[in-house]
C-alpha positions in Angstrom: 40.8 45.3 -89.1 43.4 43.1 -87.6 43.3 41.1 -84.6 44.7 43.3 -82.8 42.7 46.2 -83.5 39.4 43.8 -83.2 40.5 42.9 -79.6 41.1 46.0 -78.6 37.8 47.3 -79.7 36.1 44.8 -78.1 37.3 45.6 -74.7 36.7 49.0 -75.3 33.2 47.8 -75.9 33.4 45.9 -72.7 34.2 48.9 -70.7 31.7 51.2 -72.4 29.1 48.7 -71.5 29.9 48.2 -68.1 29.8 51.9 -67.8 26.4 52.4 -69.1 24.7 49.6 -67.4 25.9 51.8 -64.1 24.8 54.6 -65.2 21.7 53.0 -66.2 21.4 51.4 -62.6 22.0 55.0 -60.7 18.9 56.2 -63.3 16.5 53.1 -62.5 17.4 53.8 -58.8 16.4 57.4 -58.8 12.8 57.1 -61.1 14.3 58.4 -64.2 13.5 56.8 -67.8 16.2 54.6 -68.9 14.8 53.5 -72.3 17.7 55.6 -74.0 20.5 54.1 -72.2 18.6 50.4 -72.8 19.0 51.2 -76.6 22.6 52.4 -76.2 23.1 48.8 -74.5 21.5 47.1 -77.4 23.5 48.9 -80.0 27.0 48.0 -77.9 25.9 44.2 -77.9 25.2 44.3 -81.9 28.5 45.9 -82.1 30.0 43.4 -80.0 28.7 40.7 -81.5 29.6 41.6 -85.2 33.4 42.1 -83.8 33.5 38.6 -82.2 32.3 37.3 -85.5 35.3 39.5 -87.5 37.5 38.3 -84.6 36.4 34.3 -85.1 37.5 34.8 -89.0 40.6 36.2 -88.1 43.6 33.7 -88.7 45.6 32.8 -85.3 
């Protein structure tokens, strides 16, 4: 991937995350489970973190 495209996934990432973690909130606030959505969360932050490493290896 370039730079670019790295940067751009990553605030896609970003957004998806944000997202989630208010949907999560709105479950939590009403009794429901949110185990799911907590493993969705964990798999955006592996993501993210594997793109900010391809990102720091990127040339400027």
């Amino acid at each position: 991937m370039t730079k670019a495209e790295l940067e751009n996934k990553i605030a896609t990432l970003k957004m998806d995350y944000i997202r989630i973690q208010g949907d999560m909130e709105k479950l939590e606030s009403v009794g429901r489970n949110v185990e799911a959505t907590e493993r969705v969360l964990i798999q955006i932050e592996e993501e993210l973190k594997e793109c900010n490493q391809q990102l720091a290896k990127c040339p400027s």
